[in-house]
N, C-alpha and C positions, 0 to 999 in steps of 0.2 A: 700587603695583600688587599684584594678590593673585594672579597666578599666572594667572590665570584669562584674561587679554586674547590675542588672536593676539599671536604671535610678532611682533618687530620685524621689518621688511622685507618682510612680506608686507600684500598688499594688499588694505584695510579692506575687511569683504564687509558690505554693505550688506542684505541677508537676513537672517534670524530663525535663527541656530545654538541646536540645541541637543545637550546631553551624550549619552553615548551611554547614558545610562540611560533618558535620559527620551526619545527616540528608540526604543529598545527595546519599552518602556511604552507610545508612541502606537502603533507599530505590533503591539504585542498579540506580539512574539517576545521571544526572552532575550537579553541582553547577546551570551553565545556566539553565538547565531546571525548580528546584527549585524556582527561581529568579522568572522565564516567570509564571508557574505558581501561584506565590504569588502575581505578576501584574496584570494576569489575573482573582484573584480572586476566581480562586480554590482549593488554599489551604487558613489557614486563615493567617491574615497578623503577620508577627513574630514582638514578645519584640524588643525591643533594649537596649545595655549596654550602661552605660554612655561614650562610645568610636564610638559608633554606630555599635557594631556588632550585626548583627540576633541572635534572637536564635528562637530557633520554639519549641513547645510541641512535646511529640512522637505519639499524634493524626497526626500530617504532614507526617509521612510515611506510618500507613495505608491510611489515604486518598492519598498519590503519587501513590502507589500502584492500587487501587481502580483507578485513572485515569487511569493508563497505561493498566489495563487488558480493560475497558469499550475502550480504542482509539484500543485497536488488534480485538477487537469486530467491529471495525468500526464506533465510536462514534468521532464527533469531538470535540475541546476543545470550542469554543461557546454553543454545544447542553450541555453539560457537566458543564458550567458555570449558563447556566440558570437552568440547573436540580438542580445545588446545592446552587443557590441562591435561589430558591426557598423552598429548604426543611431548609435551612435555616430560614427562614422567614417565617418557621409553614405550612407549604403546598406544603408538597412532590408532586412530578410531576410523581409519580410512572406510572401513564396509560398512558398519555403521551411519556415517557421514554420507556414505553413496547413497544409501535405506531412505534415509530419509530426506535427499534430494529427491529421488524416486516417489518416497510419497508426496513431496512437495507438486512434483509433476502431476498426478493423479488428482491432486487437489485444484490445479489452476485447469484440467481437461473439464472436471468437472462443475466450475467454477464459468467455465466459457460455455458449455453446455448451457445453463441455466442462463446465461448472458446472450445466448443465440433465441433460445427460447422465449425470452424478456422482448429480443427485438424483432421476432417475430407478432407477437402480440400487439406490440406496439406498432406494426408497420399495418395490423388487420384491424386496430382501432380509428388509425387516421383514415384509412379508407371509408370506413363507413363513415366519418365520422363527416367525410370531404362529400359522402353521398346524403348527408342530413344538411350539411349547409347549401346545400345545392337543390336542395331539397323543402327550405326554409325560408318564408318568404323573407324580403326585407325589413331587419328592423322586429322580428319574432324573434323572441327562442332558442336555440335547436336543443338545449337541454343534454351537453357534450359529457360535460362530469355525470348526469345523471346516469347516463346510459353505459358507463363504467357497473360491470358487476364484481363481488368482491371475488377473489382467483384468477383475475385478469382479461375473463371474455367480455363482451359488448352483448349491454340489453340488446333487445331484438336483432333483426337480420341488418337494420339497416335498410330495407327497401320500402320505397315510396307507393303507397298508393293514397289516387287521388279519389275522394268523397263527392256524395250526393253533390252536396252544395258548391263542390267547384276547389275546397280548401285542400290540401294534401297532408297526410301525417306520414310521418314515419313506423315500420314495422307494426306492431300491435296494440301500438296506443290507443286507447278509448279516444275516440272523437270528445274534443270539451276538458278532458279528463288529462291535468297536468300530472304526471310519475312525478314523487316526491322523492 
C-alpha cells in the first residue's frame, strides 16, 4: 500500500476521486478555497486515504462551479449553504432562493440608481469646474475642492463675472475674499 488507498473499513467508492489539488485545478479555484468550502459545508466532505489525504468525487467541481457563478450573481456563502443543506435533506429551497435573487436584483437597480445619480453630479462638477479654470487667470487659484459642497452640489453657479478693476471671479465670491 502507498498510503494513497481509502481507509480500511470504509466503503469502496466506485466513482472517479480525485486530490484536492487536482479538484482545485478543475474547478479553476485554490486549494483554500476547496478547504473553506468543504468546512463550510458546501461541498460534501471528502474520503480520506489511510495517510489522510482528501480526495473528493468529480460531483465537488460542478458543484464548486455552481457556487462560484450563484457568489457573481451576488449570493453569499451562508445563503448558499442553507440553500444546499436544504435540497439536501429532500426540500429544495428553490422559491426561496428565487426571493431572494429578486431581492438581490432590486438591490443592484437601486445600487445603479445612486451610481447614475453619483455620475451625474460628477459630470455638473467638472463643468463648472472646466468654467472656473477657464475662468482663472494663469498661475491663480481656482479653488476646485473648495467649491465642493457637502451632498455633492458646487458652491456657486460657476459663472464668471468680470470686476471693476479688470480681474474676474467666479459666482459669488467677495472680491479679495479667499472661501476657506
Amino acid at each position: 500500500m502507498n498510503g494513497n488507498e481509502p481507509r480500511a473499513g470504509s466503503a469502496p467508492e466506485r466513482r472517479a476521486q480525485f486530490s484536492i489539488g487536482e479538484i482545485a485545478s478543475r474547478a479553476g479555484v485554490s486549494v483554500d478555497t476547496v478547504r473553506h468550502y468543504e468546512r463550510r459545508g458546501l461541498i460534501g466532505p471528502a474520503s480520506r486515504t489511510e495517510s489522510g489525504y482528501r480526495l473528493f468525487a468529480e460531483e465537488s467541481v460542478r458543484r464548486i462551479l455552481e457556487i462560484r457563478a450563484a457568489v457573481e450573481l451576488g449570493f453569499g456563502l451562508d445563503e448558499l449553504a442553507e440553500a444546499i443543506a436544504a435540497r439536501e435533506r429532500g426540500r429544495p429551497a428553490c422559491h426561496s432562493v428565487r426571493e431572494l435573487l429578486a431581492a438581490k436584483a432590486e438591490e443592484l437597480d437601486r445600487r445603479i440608481a445612486e451610481l447614475e445619480a453619483k455620475k451625474a453630479r460628477v459630470a455638473k462638477t467638472l463643468a463648472g469646474w472646466d468654467r472656473r479654470l477657464a475662468a482663472t487667470p494663469p498661475g491663480a487659484p481656482a479653488h476646485l475642492l473648495r467649491s465642493i459642497e457637502p451632498g455633492g452640489t458646487t458652491a456657486r453657479s460657476g459663472r464668471t463675472e468680470t470686476l471693476r478693476d479688470g480681474r474676474s471671479r467666479v459666482g459669488s465670491q467677495s472680491p479679495g475674499k479667499d472661501r476657506k
